[in-house]
KEKE-3310 file (N, C-alpha, C; in steps of 0.2 Angstrom, whole numbers, plus 5000, padded with zeros to 4 digits):
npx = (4442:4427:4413:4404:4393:4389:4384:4373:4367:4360:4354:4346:4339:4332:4327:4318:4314:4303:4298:4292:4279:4271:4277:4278:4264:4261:4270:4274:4287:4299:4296:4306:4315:4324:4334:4342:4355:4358:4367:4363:4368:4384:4399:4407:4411:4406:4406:4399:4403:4393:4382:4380:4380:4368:4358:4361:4359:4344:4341:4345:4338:4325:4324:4327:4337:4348:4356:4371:4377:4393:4396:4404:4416:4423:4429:4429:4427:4411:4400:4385:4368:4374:4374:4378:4380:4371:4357:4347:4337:4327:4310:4304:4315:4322:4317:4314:4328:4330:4330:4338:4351:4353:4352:4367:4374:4373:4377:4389:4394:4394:4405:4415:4414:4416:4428:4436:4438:4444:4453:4461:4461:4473:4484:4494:4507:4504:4501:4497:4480:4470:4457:4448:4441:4429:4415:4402:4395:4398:4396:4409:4421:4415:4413:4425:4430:4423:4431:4444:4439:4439:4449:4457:4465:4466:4465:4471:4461:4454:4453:4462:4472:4483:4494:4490:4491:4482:4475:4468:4474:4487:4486:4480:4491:4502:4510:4517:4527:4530:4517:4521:4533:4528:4519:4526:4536:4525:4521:4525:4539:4534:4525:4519:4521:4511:4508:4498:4496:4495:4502:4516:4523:4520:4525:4539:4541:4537:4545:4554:4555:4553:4542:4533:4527:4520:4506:4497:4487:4472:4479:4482:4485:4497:4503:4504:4515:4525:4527:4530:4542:4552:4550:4554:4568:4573:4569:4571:4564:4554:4535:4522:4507:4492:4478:4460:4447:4449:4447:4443:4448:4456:4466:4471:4478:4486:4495:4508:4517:4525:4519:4515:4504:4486:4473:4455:4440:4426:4427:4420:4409:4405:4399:4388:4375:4375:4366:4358:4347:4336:4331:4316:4314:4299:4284:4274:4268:4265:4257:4264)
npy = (5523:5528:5535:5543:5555:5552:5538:5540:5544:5536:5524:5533:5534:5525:5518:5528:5537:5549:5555:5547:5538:5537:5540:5555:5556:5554:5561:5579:5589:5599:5593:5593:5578:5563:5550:5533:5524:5507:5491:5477:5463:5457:5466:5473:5490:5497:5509:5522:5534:5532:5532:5543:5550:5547:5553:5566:5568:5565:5576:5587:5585:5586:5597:5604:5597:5584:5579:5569:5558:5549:5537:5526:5523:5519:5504:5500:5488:5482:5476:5468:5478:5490:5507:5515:5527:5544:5551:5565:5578:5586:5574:5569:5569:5561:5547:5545:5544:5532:5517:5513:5521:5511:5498:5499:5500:5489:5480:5486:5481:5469:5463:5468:5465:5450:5449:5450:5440:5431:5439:5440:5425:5424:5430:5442:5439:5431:5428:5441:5444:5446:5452:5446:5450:5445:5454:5462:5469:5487:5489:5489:5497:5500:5487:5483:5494:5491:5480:5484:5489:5479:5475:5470:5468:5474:5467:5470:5482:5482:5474:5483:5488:5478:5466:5450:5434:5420:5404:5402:5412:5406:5395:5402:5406:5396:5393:5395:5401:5410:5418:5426:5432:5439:5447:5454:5462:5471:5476:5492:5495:5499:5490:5477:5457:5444:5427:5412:5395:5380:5367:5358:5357:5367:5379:5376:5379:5392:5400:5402:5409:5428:5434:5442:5437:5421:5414:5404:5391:5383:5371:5357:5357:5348:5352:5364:5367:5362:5368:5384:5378:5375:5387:5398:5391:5393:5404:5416:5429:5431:5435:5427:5420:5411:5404:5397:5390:5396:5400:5405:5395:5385:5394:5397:5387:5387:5397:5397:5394:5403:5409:5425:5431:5426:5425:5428:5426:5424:5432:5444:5438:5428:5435:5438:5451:5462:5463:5477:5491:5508:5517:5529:5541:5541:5553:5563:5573:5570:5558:5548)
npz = (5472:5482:5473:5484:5484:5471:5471:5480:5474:5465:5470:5479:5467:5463:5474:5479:5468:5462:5474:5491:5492:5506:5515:5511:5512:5526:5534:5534:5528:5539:5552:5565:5571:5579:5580:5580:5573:5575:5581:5581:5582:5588:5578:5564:5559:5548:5532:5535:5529:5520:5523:5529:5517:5509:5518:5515:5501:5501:5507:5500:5488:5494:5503:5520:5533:5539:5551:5554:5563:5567:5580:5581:5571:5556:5555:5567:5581:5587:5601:5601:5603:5603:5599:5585:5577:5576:5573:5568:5563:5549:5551:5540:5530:5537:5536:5523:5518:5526:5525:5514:5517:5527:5522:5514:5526:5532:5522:5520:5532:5536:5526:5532:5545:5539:5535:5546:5553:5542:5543:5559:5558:5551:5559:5566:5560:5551:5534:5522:5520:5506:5494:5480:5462:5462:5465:5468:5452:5447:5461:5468:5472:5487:5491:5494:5498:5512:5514:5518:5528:5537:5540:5531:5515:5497:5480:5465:5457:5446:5429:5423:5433:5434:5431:5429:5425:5421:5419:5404:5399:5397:5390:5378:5371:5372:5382:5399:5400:5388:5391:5402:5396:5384:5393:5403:5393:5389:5401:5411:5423:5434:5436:5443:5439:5439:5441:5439:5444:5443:5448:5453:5444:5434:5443:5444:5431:5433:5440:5433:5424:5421:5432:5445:5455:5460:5462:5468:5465:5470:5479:5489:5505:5508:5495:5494:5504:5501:5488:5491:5497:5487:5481:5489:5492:5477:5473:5484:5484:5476:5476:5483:5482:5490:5482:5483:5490:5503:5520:5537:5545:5536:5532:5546:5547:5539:5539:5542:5533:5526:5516:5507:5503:5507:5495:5495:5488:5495:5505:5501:5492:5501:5513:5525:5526:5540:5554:5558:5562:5562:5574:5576:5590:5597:5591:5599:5594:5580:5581:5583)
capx = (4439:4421:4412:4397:4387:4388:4382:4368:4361:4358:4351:4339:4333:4331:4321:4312:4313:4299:4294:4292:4273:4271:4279:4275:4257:4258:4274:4275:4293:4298:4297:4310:4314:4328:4335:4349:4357:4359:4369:4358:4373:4393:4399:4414:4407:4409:4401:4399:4401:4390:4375:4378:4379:4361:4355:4365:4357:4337:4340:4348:4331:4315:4323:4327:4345:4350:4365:4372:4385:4396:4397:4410:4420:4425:4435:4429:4423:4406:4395:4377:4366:4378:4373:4384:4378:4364:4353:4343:4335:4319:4309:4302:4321:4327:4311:4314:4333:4333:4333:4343:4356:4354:4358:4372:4379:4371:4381:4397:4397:4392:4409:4421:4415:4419:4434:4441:4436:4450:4462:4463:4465:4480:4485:4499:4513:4503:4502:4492:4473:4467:4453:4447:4438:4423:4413:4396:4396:4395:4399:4416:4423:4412:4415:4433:4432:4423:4435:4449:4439:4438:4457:4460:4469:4465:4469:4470:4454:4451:4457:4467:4478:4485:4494:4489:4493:4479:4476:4467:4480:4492:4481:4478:4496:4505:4514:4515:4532:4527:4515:4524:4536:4524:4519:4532:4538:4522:4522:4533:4545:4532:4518:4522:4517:4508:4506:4493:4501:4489:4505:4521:4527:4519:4526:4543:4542:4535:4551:4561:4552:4553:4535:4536:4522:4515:4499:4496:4478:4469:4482:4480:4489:4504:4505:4506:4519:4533:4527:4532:4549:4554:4551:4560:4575:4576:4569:4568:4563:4546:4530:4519:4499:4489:4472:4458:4445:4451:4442:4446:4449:4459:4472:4475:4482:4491:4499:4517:4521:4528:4516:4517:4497:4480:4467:4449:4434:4423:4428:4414:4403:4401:4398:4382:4371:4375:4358:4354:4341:4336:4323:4316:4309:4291:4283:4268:4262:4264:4255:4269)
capy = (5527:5527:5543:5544:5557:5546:5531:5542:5548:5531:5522:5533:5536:5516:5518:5534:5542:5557:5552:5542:5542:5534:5546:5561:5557:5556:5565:5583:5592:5602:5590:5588:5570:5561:5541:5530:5515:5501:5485:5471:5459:5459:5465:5478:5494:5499:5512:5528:5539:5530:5532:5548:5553:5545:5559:5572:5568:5566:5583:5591:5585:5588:5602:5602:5598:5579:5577:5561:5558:5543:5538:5521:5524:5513:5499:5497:5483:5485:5472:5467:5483:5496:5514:5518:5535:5548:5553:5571:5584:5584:5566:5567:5565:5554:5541:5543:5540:5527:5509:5514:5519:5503:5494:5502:5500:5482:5477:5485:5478:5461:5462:5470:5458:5442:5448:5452:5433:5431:5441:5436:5416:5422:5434:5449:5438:5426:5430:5447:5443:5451:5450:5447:5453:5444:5457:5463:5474:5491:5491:5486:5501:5499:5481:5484:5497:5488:5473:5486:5491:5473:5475:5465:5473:5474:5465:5473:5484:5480:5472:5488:5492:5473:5459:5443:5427:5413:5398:5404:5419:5402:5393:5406:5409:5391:5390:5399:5405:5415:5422:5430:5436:5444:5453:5458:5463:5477:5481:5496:5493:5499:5485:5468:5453:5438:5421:5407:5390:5374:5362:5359:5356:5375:5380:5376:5384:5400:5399:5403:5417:5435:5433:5445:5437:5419:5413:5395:5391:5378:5366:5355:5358:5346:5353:5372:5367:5359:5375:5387:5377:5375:5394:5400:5389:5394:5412:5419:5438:5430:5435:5418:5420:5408:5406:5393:5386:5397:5399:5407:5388:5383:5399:5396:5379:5387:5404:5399:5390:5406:5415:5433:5431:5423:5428:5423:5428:5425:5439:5447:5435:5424:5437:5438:5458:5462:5464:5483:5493:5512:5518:5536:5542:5544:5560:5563:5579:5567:5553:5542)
capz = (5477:5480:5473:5489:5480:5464:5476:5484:5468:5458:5477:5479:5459:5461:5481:5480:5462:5463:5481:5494:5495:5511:5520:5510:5515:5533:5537:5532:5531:5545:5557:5570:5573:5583:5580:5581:5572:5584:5577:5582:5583:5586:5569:5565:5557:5540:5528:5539:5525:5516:5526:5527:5511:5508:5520:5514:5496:5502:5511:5494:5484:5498:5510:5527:5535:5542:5556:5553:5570:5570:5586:5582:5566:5552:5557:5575:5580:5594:5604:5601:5606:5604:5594:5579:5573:5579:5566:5570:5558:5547:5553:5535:5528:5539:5536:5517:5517:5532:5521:5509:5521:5531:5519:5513:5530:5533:5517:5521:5541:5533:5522:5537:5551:5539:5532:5551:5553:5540:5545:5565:5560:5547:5564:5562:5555:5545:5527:5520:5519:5503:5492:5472:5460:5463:5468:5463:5445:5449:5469:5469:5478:5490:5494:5493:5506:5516:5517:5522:5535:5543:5541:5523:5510:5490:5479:5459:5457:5439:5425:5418:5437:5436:5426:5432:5420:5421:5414:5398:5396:5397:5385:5373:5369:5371:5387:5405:5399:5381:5393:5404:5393:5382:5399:5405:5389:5389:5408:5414:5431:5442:5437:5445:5434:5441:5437:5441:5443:5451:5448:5455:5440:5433:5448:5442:5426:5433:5444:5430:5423:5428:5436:5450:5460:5460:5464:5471:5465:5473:5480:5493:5509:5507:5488:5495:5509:5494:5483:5496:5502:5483:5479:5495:5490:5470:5474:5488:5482:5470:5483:5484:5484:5490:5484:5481:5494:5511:5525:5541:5548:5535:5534:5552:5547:5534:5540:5546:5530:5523:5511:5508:5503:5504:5493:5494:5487:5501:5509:5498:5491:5507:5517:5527:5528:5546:5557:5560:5566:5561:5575:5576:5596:5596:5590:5601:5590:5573:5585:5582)
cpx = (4431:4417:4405:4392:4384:4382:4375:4364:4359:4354:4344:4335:4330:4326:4316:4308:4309:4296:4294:4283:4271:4271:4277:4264:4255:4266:4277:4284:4292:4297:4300:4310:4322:4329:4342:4348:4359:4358:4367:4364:4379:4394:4406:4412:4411:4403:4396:4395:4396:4382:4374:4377:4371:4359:4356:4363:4349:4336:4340:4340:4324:4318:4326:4334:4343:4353:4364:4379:4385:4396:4405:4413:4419:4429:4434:4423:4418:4402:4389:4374:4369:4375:4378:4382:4371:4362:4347:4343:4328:4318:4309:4309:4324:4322:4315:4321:4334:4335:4336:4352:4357:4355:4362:4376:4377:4377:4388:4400:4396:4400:4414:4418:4417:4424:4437:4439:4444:4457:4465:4464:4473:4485:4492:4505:4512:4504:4495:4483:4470:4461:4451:4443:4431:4420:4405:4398:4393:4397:4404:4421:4420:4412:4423:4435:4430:4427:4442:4446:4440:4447:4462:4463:4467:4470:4470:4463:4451:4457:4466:4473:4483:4488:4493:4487:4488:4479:4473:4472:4485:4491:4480:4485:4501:4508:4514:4522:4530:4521:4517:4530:4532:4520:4522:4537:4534:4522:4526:4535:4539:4524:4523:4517:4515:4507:4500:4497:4495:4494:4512:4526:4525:4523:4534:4546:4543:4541:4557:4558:4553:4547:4536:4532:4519:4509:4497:4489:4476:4473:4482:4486:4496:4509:4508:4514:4525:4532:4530:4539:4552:4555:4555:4566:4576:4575:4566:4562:4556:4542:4527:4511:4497:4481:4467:4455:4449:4445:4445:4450:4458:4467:4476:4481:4488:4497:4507:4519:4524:4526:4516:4508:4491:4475:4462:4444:4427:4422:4423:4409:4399:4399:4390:4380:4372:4365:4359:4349:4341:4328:4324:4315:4303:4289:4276:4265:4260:4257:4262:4273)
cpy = (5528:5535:5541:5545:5552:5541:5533:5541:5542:5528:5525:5536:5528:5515:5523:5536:5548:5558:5547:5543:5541:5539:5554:5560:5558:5560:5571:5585:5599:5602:5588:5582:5569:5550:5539:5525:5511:5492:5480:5464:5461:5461:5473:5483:5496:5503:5517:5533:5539:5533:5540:5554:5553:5552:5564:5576:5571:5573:5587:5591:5588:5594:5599:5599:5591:5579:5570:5560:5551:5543:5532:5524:5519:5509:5498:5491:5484:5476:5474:5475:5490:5500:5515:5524:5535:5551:5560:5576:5580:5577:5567:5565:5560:5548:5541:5541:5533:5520:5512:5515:5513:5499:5495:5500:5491:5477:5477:5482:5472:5458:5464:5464:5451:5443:5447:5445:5433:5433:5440:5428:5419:5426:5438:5446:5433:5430:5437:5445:5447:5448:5450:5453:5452:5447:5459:5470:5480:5495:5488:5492:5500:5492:5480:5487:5493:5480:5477:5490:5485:5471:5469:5470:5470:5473:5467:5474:5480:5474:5477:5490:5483:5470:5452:5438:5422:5408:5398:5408:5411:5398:5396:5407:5402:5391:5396:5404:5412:5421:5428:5434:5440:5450:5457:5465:5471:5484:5485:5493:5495:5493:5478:5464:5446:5434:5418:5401:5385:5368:5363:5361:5364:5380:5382:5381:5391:5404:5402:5407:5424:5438:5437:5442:5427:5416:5404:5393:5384:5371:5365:5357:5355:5351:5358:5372:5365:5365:5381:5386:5378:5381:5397:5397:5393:5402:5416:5426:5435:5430:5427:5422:5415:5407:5398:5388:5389:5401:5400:5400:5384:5390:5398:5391:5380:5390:5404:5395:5395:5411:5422:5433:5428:5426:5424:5429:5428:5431:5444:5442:5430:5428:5439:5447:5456:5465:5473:5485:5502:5516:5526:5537:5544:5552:5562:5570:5575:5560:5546:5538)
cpz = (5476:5479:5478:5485:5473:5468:5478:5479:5464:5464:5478:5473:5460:5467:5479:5473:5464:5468:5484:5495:5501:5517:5518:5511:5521:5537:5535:5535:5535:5551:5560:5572:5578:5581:5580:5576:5577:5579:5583:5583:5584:5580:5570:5557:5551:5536:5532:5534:5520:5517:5525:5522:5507:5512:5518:5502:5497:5504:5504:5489:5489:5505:5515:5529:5540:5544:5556:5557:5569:5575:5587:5572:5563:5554:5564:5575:5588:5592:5602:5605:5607:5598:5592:5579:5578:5573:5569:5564:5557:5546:5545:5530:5529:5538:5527:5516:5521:5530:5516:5512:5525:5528:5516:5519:5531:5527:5519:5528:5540:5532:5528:5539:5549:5537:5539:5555:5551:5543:5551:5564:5555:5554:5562:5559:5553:5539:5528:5518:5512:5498:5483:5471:5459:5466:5462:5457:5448:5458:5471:5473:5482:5493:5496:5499:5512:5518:5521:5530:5539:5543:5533:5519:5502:5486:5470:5458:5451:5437:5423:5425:5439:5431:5432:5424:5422:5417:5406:5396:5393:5389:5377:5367:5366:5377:5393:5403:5392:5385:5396:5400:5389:5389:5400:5399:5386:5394:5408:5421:5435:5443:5435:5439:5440:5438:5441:5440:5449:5451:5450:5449:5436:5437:5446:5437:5428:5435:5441:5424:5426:5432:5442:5457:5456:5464:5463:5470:5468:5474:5487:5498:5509:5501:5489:5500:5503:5491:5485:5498:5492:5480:5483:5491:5483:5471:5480:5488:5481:5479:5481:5486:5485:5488:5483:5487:5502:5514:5530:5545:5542:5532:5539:5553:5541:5534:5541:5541:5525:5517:5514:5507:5505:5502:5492:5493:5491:5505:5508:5496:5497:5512:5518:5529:5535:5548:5560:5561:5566:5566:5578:5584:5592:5597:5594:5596:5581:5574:5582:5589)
residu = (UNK:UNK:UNK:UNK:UNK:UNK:UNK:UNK:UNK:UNK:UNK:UNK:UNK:UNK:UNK:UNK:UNK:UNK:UNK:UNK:UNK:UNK:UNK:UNK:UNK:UNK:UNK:UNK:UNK:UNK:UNK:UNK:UNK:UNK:UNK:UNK:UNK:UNK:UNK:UNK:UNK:UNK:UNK:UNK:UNK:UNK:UNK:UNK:UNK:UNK:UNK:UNK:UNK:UNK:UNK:UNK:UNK:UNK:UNK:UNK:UNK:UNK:UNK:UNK:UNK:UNK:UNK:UNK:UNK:UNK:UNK:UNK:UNK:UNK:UNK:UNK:UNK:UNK:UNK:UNK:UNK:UNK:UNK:UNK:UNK:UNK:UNK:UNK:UNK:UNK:UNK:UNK:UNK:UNK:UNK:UNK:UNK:UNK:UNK:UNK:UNK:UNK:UNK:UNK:UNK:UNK:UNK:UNK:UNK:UNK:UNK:UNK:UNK:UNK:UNK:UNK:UNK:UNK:UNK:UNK:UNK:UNK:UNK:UNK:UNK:UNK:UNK:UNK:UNK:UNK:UNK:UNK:UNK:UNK:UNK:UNK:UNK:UNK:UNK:UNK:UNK:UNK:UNK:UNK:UNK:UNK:UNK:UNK:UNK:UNK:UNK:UNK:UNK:UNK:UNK:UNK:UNK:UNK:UNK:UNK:UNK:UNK:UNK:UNK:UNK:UNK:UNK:UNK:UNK:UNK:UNK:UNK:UNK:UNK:UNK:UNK:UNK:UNK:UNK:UNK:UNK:UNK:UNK:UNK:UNK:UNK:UNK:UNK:UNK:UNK:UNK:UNK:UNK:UNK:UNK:UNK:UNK:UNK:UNK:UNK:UNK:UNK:UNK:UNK:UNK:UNK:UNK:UNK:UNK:UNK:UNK:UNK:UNK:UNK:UNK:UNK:UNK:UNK:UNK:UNK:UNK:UNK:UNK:UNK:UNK:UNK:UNK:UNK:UNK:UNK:UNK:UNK:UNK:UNK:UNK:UNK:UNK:UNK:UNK:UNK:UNK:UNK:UNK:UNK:UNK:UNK:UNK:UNK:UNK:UNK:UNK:UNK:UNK:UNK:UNK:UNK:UNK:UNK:UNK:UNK:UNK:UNK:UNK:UNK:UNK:UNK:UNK:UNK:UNK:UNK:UNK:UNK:UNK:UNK:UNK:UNK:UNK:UNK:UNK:UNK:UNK:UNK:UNK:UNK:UNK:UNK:UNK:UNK)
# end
């Protein structure tokens, strides 16, 4: 869960800290202002609450009262030139919060527009779209939200709310099976265990483990499609992950071979800052 204020308060000690001088030079408080955001490209909106919590912070330290109106929600998707939100209270707020919010909202419409990439080629009865842990330190809620606003779904926050079995855990211990039995062996009934498997022949083994969930790493199309018919036939119930090298193009080529998942860390780290735009009306008593 993402605490805002928490988010607010580190954002602008890192932007502003005891000022912005810029604008405490030429823009006294007190001054009625007026502006919009206006998404510069197609893009599917995310990070609302975010923005507004930035003004709901600057106001809290320098005075004065920010109105921060969605006008599209999270999880919609709007056309090039469209207005999200209205922004109105004291100018000198809304200038000192205004980059700080935009990119808070530029980072999370980056991360929704490309997940919902994703998740239209796997389409509503491909497999589940979700995403890793590969996320920057520190904003991990926050990228996490914004992939379920583009419609993707998460995939274990941390270390501490998952087991997941990889190739060091496998290594570490002597076999894919000692691992999971050591798991399984700690976890209670309501935490599923996962494995990692990049071979058919892993594949196998896992098979015959009480692994609740395996995880197909980087196997070539052929490799996935036998991994898939082989675990269907011996178990049907085990969920099936896909991960490793996806791309909206290559999901869509995947989708009907019966995964329950695909997970990709692109989702987050490939994602491109959407293009926004934070502009005030002209003040003719400021001469602006």
């Amino acid at each position: 869960m993402i605490n805002a204020k928490a988010l607010a308060t580190r954002a602008l000690d890192e932007d502003v800290a005891h000022g912005d001088l810029t604008t405490s030079a030429t823009i006294p408080l007190g001054v009625h202002g007026q502006g919009a955001v206006l998404a510069k490209e197609a893009l599917v909106v995310a990070g609302q609450p975010l923005a507004a919590a930035i003004f709901a912070e600057v106001c809290a330290r320098y005075g004065g009262e920010v109105r921060y109106t969605e006008r599209i929600a999270d999880g919609g998707a709007v056309a090039e030139q469209t207005v999200i939100a209205d922004v109105e209270g004291d100018l000198h707020c809304i200038i000192v919060g205004e980059r700080v919010a935009l990119k808070l909202l530029m980072k999370c419409c980056g991360i929704a527009t490309n997940t919902r990439r994703y998740v239209d080629a796997a389409t509503e009865t491909g497999p589940a779209v979700v995403d890793t842990r590969k996320t920057t330190p520190g904003l991990r809620a926050v990228e996490k939200y914004a992939v379920r606003c583009g419609g993707g779904k998460n995939h274990r926050f941390a270390l501490y709310d998952g087991v997941m079995i990889k190739d060091n855990h496998v290594a570490a211990v002597g076999s894919l099976t000692e691992a999971v039995r050591r798991a399984r062996a700690v976890a209670h009934h309501l935490v599923r265990v996962e494995v990692e498997v990049r071979t058919l022949e892993e594949l196998d083994e896992a098979l015959n483990t009480p692994a609740d969930v395996v995880l197909l790493d980087n196997m070539d199309d052929e490799t996935l499609a036998e991994a898939v018919y082989r675990a269907r036939e011996r178990r049907p119930s085990v969920l099936l992950e896909a991960s490793g090298n996806m791309t909206p193009g290559r999901i869509a080529a995947i989708r009907d071979l019966g995964l329950d998942f695909v997970s990709a860390g692109g989702l987050i780290h490939q994602a491109v800052w959407a293009d926004l735009s934070l502009k005030v009306k002209p003040t003719p008593r400021l001469g602006l």
